[in-house]
N, C-alpha and C positions, 0 to 999 in steps of 0.2 A: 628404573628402566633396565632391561633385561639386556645383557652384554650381545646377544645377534641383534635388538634391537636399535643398540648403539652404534651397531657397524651399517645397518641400513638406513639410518638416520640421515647421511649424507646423500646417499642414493634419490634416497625420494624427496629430500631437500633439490636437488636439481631436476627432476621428474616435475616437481610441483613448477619448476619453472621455466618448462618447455613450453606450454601455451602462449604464457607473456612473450620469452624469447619468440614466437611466429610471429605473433602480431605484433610487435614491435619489427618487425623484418617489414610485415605488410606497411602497416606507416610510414616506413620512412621511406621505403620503394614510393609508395604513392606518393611522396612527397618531393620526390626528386625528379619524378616521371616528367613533369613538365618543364625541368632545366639539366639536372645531368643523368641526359638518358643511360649513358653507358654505366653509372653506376645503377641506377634504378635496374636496368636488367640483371645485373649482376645478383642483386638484394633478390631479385625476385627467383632468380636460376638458385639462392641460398635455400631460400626459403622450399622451392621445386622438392629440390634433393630432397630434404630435412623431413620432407609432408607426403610420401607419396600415396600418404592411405586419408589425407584428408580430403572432408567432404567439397571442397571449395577448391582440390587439385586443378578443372579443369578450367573455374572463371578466372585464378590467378594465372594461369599459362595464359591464358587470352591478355588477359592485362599486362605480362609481360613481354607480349610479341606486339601488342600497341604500342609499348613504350620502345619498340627495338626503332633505332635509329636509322637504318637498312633494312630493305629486304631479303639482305644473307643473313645479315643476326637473328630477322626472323624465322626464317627457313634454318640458323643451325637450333633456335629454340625449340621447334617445334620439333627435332627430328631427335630434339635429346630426349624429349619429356612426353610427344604423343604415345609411343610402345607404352606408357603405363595409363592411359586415359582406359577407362574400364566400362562408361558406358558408351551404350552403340553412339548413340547422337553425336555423343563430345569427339565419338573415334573420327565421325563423317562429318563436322566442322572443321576439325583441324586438318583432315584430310584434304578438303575443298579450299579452306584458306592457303594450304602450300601450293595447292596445283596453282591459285588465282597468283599467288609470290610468285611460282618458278615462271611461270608465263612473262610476268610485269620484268622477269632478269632477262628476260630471252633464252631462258633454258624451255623450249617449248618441247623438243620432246620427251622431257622428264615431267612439263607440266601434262602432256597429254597421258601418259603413264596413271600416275598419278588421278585424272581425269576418270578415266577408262577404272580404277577402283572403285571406285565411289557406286552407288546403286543410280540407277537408271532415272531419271525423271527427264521430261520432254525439254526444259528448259539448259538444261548439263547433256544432251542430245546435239541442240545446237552450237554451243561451246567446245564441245569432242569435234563437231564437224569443222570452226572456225581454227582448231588447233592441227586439223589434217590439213585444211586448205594452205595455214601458215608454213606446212611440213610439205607441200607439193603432191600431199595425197587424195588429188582432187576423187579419183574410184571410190575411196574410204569414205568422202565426204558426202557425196553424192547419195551412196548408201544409209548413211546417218542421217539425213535429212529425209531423205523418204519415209524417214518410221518419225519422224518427228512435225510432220506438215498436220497431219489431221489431229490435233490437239484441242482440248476445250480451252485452252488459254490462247485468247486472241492473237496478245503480243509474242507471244511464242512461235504462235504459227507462221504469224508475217516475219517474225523475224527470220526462219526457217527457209520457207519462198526466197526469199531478198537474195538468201546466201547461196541456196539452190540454183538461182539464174544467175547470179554470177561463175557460179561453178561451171554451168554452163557455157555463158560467155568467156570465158578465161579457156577453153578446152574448145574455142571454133565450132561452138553450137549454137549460135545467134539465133534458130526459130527458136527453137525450144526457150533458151534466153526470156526472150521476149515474153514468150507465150506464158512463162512465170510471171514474170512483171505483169503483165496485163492483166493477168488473174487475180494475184494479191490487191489491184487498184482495184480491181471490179468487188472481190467478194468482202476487203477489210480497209475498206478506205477512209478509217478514223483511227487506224495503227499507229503509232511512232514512226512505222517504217517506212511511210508512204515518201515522204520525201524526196529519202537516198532511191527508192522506186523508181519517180520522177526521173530524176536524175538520171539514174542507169538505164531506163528505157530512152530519153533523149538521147544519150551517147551512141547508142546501140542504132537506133532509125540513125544518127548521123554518119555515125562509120560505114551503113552500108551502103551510103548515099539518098536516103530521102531527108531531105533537107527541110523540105516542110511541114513533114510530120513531126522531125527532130524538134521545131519553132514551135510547133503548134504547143509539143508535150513541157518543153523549158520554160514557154511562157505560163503554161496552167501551175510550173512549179512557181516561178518569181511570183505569182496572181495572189497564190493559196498560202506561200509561205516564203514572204517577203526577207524575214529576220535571218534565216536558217541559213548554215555554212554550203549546203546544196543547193540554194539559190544562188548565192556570189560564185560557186566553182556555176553555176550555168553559161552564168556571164562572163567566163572566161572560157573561150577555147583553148584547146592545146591540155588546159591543166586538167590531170588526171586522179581521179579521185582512188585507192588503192582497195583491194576488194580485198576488204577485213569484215567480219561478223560483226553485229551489234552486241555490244557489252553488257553482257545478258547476267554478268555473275559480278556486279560491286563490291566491295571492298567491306563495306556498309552497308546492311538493311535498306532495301527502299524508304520503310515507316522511321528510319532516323537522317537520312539525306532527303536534302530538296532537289531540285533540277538535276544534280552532278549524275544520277542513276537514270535517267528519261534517254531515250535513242537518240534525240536531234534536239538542237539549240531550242530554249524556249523563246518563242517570237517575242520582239517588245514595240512598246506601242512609236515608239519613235524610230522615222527613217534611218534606215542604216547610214546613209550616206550626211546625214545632219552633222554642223561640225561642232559638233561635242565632246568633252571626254569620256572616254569607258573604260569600265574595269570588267574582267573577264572574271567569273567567279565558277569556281569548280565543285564547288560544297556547304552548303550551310547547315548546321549541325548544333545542338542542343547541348550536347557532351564535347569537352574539349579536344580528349581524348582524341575521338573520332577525326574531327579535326585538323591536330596534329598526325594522325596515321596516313591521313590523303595527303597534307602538306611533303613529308616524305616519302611517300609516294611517289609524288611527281617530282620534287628534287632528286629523287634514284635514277629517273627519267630525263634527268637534264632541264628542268621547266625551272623556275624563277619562284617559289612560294610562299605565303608568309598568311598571317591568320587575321581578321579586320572581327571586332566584338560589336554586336548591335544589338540592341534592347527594343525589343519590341514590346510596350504595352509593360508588363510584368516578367517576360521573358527576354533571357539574354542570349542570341543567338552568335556564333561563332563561326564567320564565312572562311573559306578558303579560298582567297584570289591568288591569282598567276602574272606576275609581272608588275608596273605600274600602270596609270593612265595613260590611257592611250586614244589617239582615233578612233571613229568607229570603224576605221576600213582595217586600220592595223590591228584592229581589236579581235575581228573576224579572221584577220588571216592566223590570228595565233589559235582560236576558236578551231581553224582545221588544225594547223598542228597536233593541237590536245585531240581531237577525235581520230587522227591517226594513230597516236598512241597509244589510245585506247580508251579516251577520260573525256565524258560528254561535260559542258561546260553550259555557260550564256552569257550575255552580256548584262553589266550594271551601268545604266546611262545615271548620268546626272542632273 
C-alpha cells in the first residue's frame, strides 16, 4: 500500500462508518421514543444535524417532534431543523404543523402568522378566520369566510357558515346571524355542523325573546342528536357555549384518527342520562406514536391522559382516553370541556 494511501486509510475507515453510526442513532431514538422522550428527541436532533442532506431528513423530523414531550420542544424542533426541509410539501407540513402547536400554546398570533404562510385552500381559510375571531378581528374574519362559503367540500362550507353567524352574532348582528344559521340547516343539513347550528340559532331566537321558536329549534336538537355535547348545553340555560371554529386542522390525518377529528360528539346508542360508567375517548389510532402525540396534547392542555390498547379482530388499536370513569352526565360535561379546547372527543359506555 502506497504511503498517501496509508494515511487515508483511517479516513475512510470512519467514512465507511457514518451510515451505521445514523442508524444506529435512528434505533435507539425509536426505541426510547415511547419511555425517555427527552432523550429520544435529543438522538433524533443528533441524528438532524449529522443528516442534513439525507433523503429521510424530513420523515425523521416528523418522528422527532412526535416524540417531543411539549408542544415547546416541538415548536423549538421544528424551528431548528424546518429552514433546511428542501421539498415544498415537507416546507408546508412543517409549516402547518407549528401553526396547529403555536395555536394549542396560545401563542395565537404567531399561530395566525404562521397560518397566513402557508398556500391558500378553503379548509386553512376557515382556521385563518377562527384565529382572527380568537384575536378580536372579527372585519378580518368575516372577510375570510366570505371567500371560503362557496366550496365543493361540504364540511368546509358548513363549517364556514357556523363561524360566519357567529361573527355576526358576536358584533350585534342577530338577522344576518340567523339568516346564516338558517341557510347552512336548509342547504347542508347532514354536515357535522348542524348541531353547534341548532344550538346557536336556539340561543339567538332566545335572547331576542321568542321563546318558542327558541323551544321549538332546541327540541329539534335534543330529537336529532340526543348524545351530542349541544344537546346537554340546550338543556341548560344560562351556560354559554364560546364561539370558537370547528377544528378543522387535527393533529392527525383524518384516515389514521377515529372520532377524535369529526366536529360533534359521536352519538351512542345508549341514554345519556343511564347510570353507567364512561370513559371519554379522544383518539383511537393504529400507530402508537400518534397516540402518544394527542395524549400530550392534551396534558399540555391540562386534561388528565393516558392510552388504553384494544385488539380488535387482528388489529391492535391504541385509544386515547381523558380522565377515569365516570357518569354519563360528568362524562359529557368533560366532553364540553375538550371541545372548548379545541379536541372533539365521544363517549365509551360500558
Amino acid at each position: 500500500m502506497s504511503r498517501g494511501l496509508r494515511r487515508l486509510a483511517p479516513l475512510l475507515f470512519l467514512l465507511a462508518l457514518l451510515p451505521a453510526r445514523a442508524d444506529e442513532l435512528l434505533r435507539r431514538a425509536d426505541s426510547l421514543a415511547a419511555g425517555d422522550a427527552a432523550e429520544a428527541v435529543a438522538l433524533y436532533r443528533e441524528w438532524l444535524r449529522a443528516n442534513p442532506e439525507a433523503e429521510s431528513f424530513a420523515q425523521v423530523l416528523q418522528r422527532g417532534v412526535d416524540a417531543c414531550p411539549e408542544a415547546a420542544d416541538a415548536l423549538r424542533l421544528l424551528a431548528e431543523f424546518s429552514p433546511r426541509l428542501r421539498d415544498p410539501a415537507a416546507r408546508e407540513a412543517s409549516l402547518e404543523r407549528q401553526s396547529a402547536l403555536l395555536r394549542l400554546s396560545g401563542r395565537v398570533e404567531e399561530a395566525l402568522i404562521a397560518q397566513i404562510a402557508l398556500p391558500e385552500t378553503p379548509a386553512r381559510l376557515v382556521e385563518r378566520a377562527g384565529l382572527c375571531l380568537e384575536l378580536g378581528l372579527t372585519g378580518e374574519a368575516e372577510q375570510i369566510l366570505q371567500r371560503a362559503l362557496d366550496t365543493g367540500d361540504v364540511e368546509v362550507s358548513a363549517a364556514a357558515r357556523l363561524l360566519l353567524a357567529r361573527v355576526y352574532l358576536a358584533t350585534e348582528r342577530g338577522a344576518q346571524g340567523e339568516g346564516e344559521l338558517r341557510a347552512l340547516l336548509e342547504s347542508q343539513a347532514q354536515a357535522r355542523a348542524i348541531p353547534a347550528a341548532l344550538l346557536a340559532l336556539g340561543e339567538a331566537l332566545r335572547e331576542r325573546g321568542d321563546t318558542k321558536a327558541a323551544a321549538e329549534v332546541l327540541a329539534e336538537l335534543q330529537a336529532r342528536f340526543p348524545a351530542s355535547p349541544e344537546a346537554l348545553l340546550a338543556g341548560a340555560p344560562g351556560v354559554r357555549y364560546p364561539a370558537q371554529p370547528l377544528r378543522l386542522l387535527p393533529n392527525e390525518p383524518p384516515a389514521a384518527s377515529q372520532p377524535a377529528a369529526t366536529a360533534v360528539a359521536a352519538p351512542t346508542a345508549a341514554p345519556v342520562a343511564a347510570p353507567r360508567k364512561a370513559l371519554v375517548q379522544a383518539g383511537s389510532f393504529r400507530d402508537p406514536e400518534n397516540a402518544r402525540y394527542l395524549a400530550r396534547d392534551l396534558k399540555a392542555r391540562g386534561f388528565e391522559a393516558r392510552l388504553l390498547e384494544k385488539t380488535v379482530g387482528e388489529a391492535r388499536y391504541y385509544r386515547v382516553v381523558v380522565g377515569e370513569e365516570l357518569s354519563p352526565e360528568s362524562a359529557q360535561a368533560l366532553i364540553l370541556r375538550l371541545k372548548d379546547a379545541g379536541f372533539e372527543s365521544f363517549l365509551l359506555l360500558d
